[in-house]
C-alpha positions as CSV (number, residue, x, y, z in Angstrom):
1,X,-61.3,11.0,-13.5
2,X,-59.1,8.9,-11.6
3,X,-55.6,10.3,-10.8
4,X,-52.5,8.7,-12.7
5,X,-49.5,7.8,-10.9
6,X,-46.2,8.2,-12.0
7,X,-43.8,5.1,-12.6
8,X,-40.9,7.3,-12.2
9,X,-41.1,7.9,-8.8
10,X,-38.2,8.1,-6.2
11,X,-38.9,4.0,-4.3
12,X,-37.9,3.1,-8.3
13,X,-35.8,0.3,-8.1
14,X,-32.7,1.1,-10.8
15,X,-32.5,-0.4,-14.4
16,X,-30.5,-3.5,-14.5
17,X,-28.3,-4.7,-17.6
18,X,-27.7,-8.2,-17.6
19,X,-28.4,-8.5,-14.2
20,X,-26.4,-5.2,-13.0
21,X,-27.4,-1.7,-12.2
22,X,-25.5,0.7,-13.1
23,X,-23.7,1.8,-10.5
24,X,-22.5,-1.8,-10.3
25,X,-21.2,-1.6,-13.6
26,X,-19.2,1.7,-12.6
27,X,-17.5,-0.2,-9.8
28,X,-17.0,-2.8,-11.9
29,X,-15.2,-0.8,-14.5
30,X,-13.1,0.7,-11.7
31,X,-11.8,-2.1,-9.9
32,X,-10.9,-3.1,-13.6
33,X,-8.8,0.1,-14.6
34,X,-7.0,0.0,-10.8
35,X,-6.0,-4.0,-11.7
36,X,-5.2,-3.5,-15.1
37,X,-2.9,0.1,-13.6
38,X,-1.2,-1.5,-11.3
39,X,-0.7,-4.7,-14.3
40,X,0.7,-2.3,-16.8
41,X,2.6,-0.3,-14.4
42,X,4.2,-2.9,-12.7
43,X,4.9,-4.5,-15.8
44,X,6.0,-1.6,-18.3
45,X,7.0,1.2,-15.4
46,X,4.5,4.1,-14.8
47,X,6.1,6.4,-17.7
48,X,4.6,3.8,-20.5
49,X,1.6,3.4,-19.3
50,X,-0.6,5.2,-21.5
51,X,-4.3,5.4,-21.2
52,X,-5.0,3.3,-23.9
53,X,-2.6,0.7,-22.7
54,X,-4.1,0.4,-19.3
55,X,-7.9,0.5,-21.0
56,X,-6.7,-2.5,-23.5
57,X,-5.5,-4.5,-20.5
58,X,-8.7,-3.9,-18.7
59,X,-10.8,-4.4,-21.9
60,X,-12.3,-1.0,-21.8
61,X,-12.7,2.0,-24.0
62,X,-11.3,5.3,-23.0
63,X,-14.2,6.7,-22.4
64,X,-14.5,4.4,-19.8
65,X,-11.7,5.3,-18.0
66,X,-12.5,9.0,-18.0
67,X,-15.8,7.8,-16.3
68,X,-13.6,7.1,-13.2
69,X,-10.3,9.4,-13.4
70,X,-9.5,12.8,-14.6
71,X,-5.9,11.4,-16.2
72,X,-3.4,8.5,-15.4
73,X,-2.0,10.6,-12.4
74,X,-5.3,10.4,-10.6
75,X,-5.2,6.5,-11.4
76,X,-1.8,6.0,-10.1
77,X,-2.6,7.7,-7.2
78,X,-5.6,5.4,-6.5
79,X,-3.7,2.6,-7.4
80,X,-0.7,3.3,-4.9
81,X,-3.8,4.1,-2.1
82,X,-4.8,0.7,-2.5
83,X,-2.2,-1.4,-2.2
84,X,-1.0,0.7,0.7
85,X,-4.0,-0.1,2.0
86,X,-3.7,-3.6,1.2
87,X,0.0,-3.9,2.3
88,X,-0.9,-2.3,6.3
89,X,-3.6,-4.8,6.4
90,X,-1.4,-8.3,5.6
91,X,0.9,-6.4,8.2
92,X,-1.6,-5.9,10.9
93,X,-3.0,-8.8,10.2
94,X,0.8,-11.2,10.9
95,X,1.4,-8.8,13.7
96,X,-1.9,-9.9,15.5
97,X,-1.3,-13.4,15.4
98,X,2.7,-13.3,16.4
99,X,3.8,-13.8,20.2
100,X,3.6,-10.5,22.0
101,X,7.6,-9.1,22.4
102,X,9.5,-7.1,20.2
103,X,11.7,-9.5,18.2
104,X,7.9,-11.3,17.4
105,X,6.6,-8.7,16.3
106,X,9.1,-7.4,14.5
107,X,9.8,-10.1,12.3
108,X,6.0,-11.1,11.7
109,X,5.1,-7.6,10.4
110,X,8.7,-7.8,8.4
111,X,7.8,-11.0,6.6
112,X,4.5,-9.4,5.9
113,X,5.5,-6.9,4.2
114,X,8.9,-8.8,2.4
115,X,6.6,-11.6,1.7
116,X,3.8,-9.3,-0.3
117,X,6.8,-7.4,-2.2
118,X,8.3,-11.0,-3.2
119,X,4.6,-12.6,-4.3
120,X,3.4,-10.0,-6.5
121,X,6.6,-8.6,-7.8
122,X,4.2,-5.2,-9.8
123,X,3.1,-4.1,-6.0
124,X,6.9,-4.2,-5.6
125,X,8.2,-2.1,-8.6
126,X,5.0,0.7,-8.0
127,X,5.5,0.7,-4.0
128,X,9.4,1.1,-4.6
129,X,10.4,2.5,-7.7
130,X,7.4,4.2,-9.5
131,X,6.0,6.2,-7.3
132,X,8.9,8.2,-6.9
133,X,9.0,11.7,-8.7
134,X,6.3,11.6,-10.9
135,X,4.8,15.2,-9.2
136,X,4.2,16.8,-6.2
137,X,0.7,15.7,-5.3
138,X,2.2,12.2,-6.0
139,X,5.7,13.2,-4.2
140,X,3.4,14.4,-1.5
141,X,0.7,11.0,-1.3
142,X,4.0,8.8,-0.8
143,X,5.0,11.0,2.1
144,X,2.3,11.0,3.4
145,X,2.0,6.9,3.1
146,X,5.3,6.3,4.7
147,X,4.9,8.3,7.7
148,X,1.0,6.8,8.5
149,X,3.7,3.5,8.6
150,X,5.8,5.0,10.9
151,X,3.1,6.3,13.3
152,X,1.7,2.6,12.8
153,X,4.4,0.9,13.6
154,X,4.5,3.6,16.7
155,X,1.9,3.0,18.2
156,X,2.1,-1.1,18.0
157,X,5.8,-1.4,19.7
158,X,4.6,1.1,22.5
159,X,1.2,-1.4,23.1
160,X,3.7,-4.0,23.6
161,X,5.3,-1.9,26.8
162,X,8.9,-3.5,26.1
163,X,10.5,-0.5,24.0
164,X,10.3,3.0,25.2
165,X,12.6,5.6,23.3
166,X,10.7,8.9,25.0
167,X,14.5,9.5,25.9
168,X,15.4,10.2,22.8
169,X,14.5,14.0,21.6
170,X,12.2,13.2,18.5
171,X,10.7,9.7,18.8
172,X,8.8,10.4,15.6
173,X,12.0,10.6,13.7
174,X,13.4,7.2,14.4
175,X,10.3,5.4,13.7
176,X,10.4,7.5,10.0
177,X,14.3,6.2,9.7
178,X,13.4,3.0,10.6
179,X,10.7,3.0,7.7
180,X,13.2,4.0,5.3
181,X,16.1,1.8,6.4
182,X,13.5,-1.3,5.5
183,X,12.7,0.8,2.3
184,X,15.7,0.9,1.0
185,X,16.9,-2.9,1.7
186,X,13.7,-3.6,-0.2
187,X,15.0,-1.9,-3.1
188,X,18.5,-3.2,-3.4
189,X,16.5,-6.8,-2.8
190,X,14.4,-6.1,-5.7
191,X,17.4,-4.3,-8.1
192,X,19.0,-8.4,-7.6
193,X,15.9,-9.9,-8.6
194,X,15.2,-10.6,-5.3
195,X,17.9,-13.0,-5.2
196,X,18.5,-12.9,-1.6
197,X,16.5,-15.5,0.3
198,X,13.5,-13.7,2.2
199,X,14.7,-15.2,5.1
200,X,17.7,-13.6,5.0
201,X,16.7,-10.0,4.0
202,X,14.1,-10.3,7.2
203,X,16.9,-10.8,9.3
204,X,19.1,-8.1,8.1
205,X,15.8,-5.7,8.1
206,X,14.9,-7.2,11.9
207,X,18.9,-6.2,12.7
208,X,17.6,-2.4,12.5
209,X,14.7,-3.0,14.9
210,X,16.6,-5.0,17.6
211,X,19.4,-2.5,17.6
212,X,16.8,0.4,18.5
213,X,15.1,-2.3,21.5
214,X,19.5,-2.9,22.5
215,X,19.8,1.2,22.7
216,X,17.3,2.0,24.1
217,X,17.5,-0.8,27.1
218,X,21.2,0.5,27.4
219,X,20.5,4.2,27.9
220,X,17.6,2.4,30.4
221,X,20.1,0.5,32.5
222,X,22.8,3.5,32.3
């Protein structure tokens, strides 16, 4: 008698629906929750978004969004990951084209990141505002976020070879106040509606950066 063979063998291809597998779908439904997040967060602040607000914006059941998240912390934290993510990338990205000295530099990663805050005004209130004290863990992710800028920033001004602090005790530490000083100037910006030109709130930011270069090439010279 001849032997059957199985169809449900490992080389099956996957089940599509309407075209999709299922894992497709999944990732499908995710990218939707993380754009309809950062939608209702940026829009309502992070303390209304409820999970059945941020499913209705997507157009997805709850059940759905438990597929991909254990609660709304997890999704804010994913959230925040990605526009980091997408944020050091515009950076990198105007820094790699720009003319190869400090004040260059400096101002193309500055307008960067000033022009993705003024464009898409919800990556500004959840980068800024909302992703401040909502836990630890998420107390904890920012932290983290801000000094992998400072360490980036780091590392690019010291591949240029024209600004060495080493002479001051914790290098580290003024790239981190640097990072915050540029924070901060975003925030007042956005509490005026971002009233101030972007122009302007470049320079003022690029003041900070060119005053470090100026110490540093007096302590040099002295």
């Amino acid at each position: 008698m001849p032997k059957l063979i199985s169809k449900t063998n490992a080389t099956q291809k996957p089940r599509l629906y309407r075209g999709s597998s299922g894992d497709q779908r999944r990732n499908e439904r995710y990218e939707q929750l993380l754009s309809a997040g950062l939608s209702v967060i940026g829009s309502n602040g992070y303390a209304a978004a409820s999970v059945r607000s941020i499913c209705a914006e997507a157009g997805l059941t709850e059940r759905y969004f438990y597929e991909s998240f254990v609660n709304r912390e997890a999704l804010l934290a994913e959230v925040y990951k990605v526009q980091t993510h997408y944020l050091k990338d515009r950076m990198l990205a105007a820094v790699e084209t720009s003319e190869r000295n400090t004040e260059a530099f400096s101002r193309a990663g500055l307008k960067a990141f000033f022009d993705t805050l003024h464009q898409n005004p919800d990556i500004g209130r959840l980068l800024l505002f909302e992703i401040l004290g909502v836990s630890d863990t998420i107390d904890e992710l920012y932290y983290e976020a801000m000094e992998d800028f400072a360490v980036l920033i780091q590392t690019l001004t010291e591949s240029l070879g024209q600004t060495d602090i080493s002479d001051i005790p914790d290098e580290g530490m003024v790239y981190a106040g640097l990072v915050g000083a540029v924070l901060q100037i975003a925030r007042r910006w956005a509490l005026n509606n971002y009233r101030e030109p972007v122009a302007n709130v470049i320079e003022s930011s690029l003041f900070l950066f060119i005053a470090a270069t100026n110490y540093s090439a007096t302590k040099t010279s002295g």
